[in-house]
N, C-alpha and C positions, 0 to 999 in steps of 0.2 A: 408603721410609725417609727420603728429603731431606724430605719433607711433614713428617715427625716432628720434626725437628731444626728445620725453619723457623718453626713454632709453639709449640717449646717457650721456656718461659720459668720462670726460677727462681722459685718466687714466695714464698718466704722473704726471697728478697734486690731483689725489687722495688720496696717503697715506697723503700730504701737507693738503688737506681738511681734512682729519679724526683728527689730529694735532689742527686744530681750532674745529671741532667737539667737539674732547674731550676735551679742555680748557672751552669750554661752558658749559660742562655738570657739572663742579666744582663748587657745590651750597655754599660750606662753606670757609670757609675766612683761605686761608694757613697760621700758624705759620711761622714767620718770622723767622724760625732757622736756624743757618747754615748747609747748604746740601751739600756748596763747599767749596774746600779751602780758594776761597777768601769772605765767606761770601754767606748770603741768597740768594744773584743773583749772577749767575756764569761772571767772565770775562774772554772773550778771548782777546790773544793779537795777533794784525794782523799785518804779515809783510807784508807790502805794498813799494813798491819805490815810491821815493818822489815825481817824476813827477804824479804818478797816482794822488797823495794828491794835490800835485800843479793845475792840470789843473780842478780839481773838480770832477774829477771821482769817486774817494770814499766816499766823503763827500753827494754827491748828491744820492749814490745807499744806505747809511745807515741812510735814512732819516725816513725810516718805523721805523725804531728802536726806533730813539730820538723821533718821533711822538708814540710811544706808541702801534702800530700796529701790534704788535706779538702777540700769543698764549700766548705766556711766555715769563717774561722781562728778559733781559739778558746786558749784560754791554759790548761791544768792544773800545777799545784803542790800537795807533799805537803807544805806551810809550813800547818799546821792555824791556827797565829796570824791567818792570813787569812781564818778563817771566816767573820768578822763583813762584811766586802766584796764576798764571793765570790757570784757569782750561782748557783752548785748547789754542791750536797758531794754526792761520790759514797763511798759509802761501803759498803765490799768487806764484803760478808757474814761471811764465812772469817777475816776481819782482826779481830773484835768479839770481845774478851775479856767483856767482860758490857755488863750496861745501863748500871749504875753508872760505872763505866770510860769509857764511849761519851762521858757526856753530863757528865765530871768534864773531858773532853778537850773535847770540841766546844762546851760548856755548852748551854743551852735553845733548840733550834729555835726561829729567827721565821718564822711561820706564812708568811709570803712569799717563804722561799727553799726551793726545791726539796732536798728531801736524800733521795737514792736513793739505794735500796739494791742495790745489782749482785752479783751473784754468775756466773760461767759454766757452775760445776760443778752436778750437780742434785744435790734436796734430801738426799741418802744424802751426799753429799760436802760440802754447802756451808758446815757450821759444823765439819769436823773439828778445825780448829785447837785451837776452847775448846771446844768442844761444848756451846754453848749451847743455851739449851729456847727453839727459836723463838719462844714465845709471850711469852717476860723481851720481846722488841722490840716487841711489839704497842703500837701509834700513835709509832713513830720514824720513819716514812720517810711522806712524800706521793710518791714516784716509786717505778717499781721497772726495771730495766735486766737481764734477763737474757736466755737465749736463746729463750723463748717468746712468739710473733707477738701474742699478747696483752698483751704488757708494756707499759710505757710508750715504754721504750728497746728498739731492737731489738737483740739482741748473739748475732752469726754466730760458727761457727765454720768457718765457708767460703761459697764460693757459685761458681756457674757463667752466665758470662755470655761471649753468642754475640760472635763475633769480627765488626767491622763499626762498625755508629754507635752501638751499644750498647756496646760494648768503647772506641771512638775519645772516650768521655766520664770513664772510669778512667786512672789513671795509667799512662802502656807502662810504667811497672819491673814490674808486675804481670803484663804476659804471659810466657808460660813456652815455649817450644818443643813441639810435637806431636811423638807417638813412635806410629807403624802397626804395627799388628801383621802380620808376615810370615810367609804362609802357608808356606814352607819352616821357618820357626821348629817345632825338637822342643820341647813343653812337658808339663810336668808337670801336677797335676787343680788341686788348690787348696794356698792355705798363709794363714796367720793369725796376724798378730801382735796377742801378752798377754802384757801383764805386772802388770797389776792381774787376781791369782784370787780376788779378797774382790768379785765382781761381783755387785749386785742385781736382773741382767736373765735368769740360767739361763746366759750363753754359753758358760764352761768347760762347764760339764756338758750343753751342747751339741754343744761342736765334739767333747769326748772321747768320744761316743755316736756323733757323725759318723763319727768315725774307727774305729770297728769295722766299716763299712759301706762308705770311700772310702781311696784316700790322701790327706787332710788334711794337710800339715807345719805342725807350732805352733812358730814362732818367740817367743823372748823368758822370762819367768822364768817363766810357767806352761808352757810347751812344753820337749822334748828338744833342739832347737836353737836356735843361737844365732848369729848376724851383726853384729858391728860392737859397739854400747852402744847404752842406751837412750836415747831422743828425747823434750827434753822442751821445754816453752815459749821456755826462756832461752838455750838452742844455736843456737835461729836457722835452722835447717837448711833447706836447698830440696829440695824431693820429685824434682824432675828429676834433681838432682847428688847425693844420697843413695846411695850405694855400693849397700847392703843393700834399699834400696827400687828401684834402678835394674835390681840382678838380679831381685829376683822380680817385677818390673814384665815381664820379658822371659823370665821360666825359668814359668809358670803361667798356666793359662787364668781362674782362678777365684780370686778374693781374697774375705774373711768379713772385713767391715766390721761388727763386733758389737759393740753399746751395751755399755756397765756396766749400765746401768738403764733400764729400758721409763718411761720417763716422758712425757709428750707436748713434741715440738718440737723432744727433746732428740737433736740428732747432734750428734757431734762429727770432729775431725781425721780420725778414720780412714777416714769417707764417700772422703775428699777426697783422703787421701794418695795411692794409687795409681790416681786417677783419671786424672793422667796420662798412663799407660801402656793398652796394647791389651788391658784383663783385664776379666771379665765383674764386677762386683761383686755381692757378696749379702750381704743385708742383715739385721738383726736390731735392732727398733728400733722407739719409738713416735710415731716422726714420718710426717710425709706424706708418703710419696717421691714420690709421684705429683707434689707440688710440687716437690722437689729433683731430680730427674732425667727427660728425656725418657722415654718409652713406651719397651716392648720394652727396656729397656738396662740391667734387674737384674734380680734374683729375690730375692725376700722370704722370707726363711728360717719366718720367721713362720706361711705357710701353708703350711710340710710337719714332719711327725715326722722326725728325724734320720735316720731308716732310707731316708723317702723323698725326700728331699733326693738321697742320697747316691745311690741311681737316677738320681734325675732329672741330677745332675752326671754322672755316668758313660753315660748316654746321650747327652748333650749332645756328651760327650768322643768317643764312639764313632761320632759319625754327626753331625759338622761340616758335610755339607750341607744339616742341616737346619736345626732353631730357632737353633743355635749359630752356625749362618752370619751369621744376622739380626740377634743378636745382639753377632756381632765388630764388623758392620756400622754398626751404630747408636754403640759404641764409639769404629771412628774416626774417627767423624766429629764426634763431641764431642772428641775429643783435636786433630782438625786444624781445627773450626770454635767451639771458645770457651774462654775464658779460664776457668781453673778455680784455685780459690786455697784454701789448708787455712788455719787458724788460726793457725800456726806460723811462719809464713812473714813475719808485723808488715804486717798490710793488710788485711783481710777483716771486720774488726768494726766494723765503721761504724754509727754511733749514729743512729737517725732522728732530725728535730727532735721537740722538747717544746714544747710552747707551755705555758706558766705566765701564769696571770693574775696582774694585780698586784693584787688582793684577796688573802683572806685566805685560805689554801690549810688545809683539814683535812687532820688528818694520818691514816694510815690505818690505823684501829681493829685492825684484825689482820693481824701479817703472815703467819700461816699462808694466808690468805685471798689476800693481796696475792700473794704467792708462789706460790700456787694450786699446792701441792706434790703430787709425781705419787702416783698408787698405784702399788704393789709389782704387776702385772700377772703372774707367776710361782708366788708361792706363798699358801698359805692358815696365817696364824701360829697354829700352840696355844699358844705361849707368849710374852710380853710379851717386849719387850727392854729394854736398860736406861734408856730414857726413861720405861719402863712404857707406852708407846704400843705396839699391834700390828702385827708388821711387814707383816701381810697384809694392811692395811686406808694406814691415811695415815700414811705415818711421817717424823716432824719430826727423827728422832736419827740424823745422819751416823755412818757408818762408814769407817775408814779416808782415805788422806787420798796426793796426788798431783798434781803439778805437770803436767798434761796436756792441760790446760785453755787457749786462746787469751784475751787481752783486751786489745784494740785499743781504745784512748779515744779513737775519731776521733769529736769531740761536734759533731754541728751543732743545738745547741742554738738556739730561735729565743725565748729568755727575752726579754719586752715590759719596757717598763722600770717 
């Protein structure tokens, strides 16, 4: 088991790691010349909607920045007047009232500044606001910044990195305390928190199929119980110090880390929330876990029917000398050898660099394409929805809409002058 943990590496969050690597390795003191339009540190301007600003959503996710905790300092402001100077405009999917609107606010892209489009929610989520027809944006963005390894920008909603010289190149406010799981500890099988039931991945009608097979507990407004309030971007909250997250971090063997939607790339917070406690997690989900967590150290819900899940936990439960040993095993020693960080927490979405030539940058002909949005993996649609797209094939039309989502503007933008 030490072999497993000494070779694993997150590799979602690697090229981000090489990012602070190589900022460390800069033994001499940069000339303070100017490299951007707007001067020696580049500024972007972020169009954000004002609720995001109001309710503290942005404020709280660009707090790595104003604290100093990037690679490379970089300057953001939501003063849209400065678009004309600014070396990128990022500009929040969710936040786009139409095209009209966009380009009445920003006026005419100069094909030489970067203008991304970010979004961290996937595509069933990311225009809930106005519900626009992704296709009104087609050729507005040359960048795109969301949480797929394919984007331009990389944007996490967590990431696990080994405690050591890989760890000693992050910021310490970012390490959290390790918690063992103690073999005297009575625990209960599993438990799951939902509070989004409008989900396009199957989970509700998963876990509640589970639960006629296991004891399951479903926390939150889809489940019968309920602990504390819900947890969203702007609260801030630490998974270690989490009342509700600290009990059943310590009362269950087994926590259901399940997507809204099977989309590829896309995890969010809830990989990561009770990662750092002694619980086995299971997953549900169209990323690669094999790259987000060491061997042996989940189980992929994905490769059983709910009836045999619920075996397979209840044997695990029953006979702890066996895989389940291996298992706790492998646990604690991600919980006592690496730094583990949720989205929530204002740190974990570190932007890879951009390189932008200073030619004349086209802009990209579609952003259904650029977006490269998920299929619905779940179900097979007879009927249109009200995009008139099918929901069972490629669907551009968000549904419903939630603050759940991390976005950390830490930009190390490497824009040439």
């Amino acid at each position: 088991m030490a072999d497993v943990l000494e070779n694993f590496q997150d590799g979602y969050f690697r090229p981000i790691l090489d990012a602070y690597r190589a900022a460390s390795q800069v033994t001499h003191i940069r000339p303070q010349m100017p490299r951007f339009r707007s001067g020696a540190v580049p500024v972007a301007v972020v169009y954000v909607d004002k609720m995001f600003i109001d309710v503290g959503w942005y404020d709280y996710h660009i707090m790595d920045i104003y604290d100093g905790r990037c690679p490379l300092p970089c300057t953001l402001t939501t003063d849209i007047t400065k678009v004309r100077a600014a070396d990128a405009v990022l500009i929040h999917l969710n936040s786009i009232r139409s095209r009209k609107e966009l380009f009445e606010d920003l006026g005419i892209r100069d094909p030489s500044q970067p203008w991304i489009m970010f979004e961290p929610e996937s595509p069933f989520k990311g225009n809930a606001m106005f519900n626009n027809d992704y296709r009104s944006l087609n050729g507005v963005f040359n960048r795109t910044m969301h949480y797929r390894r394919d984007s331009d920008i990389r944007l996490l909603h967590g990431f696990m990195v080994r405690i050591g010289r890989d760890s000693s190149l992050l910021p310490p406010i970012w390490r959290r305390p390790h918690q063992l799981y103690l073999k005297s500890q009575t625990r209960k099988l599993a438990v799951a928190f939902v509070s989004n039931c409008r989900d396009q991945s199957g989970r509700l009608a998963y876990i509640q199929t589970l639960q006629k097979h296991a004891p399951v507990e479903l926390y939150g407004i889809c489940g019968n119980l309920t602990c504390g309030h819900s947890l969203y971007t702007h609260h801030g909250y630490r998974t270690d110090l989490e009342p509700c997250l600290r009990r059943a971090g310590h009362s269950y063997l087994f926590y259901l880390a399940f997507e809204n939607a099977l989309c590829e790339d896309y995890v969010t917070e809830k990989l990561y929330n009770l990662l750092y406690y002694p619980m086995v997690p299971v997953v549900l989900g169209a990323a690669d876990y094999d790259q987000l967590l060491p061997p042996h150290s989940y189980i992929n819900a994905r490769h059983y029917k709910p009836r045999e899940l619920a075996n397979k936990l209840l044997y695990l439960a029953r006979h702890p000398q066996l895989k389940l040993a291996d298992l706790l095993l492998v646990i604690n020693g991600i919980t006592r050898e690496y730094i583990i960080k949720n989205g929530h927490e204002g740190g974990d979405d570190v932007l890879e660099g951009v390189p932008v030539a200073d030619t004349v940058v086209e802009a990209k002909q579609n952003v259904v394409a650029v977006w490269k949005v998920c299929l619905e993996l779940t179900t097979e649609a007879t009927e249109p929805d009200n995009s008139g797209l099918q929901v069972g094939s490629i669907s551009l039309q968000s549904k419903g809409f939630e603050f759940q989502m991390s976005l950390e503007f830490q930009i190390l933008l490497q824009i040439l002058p």
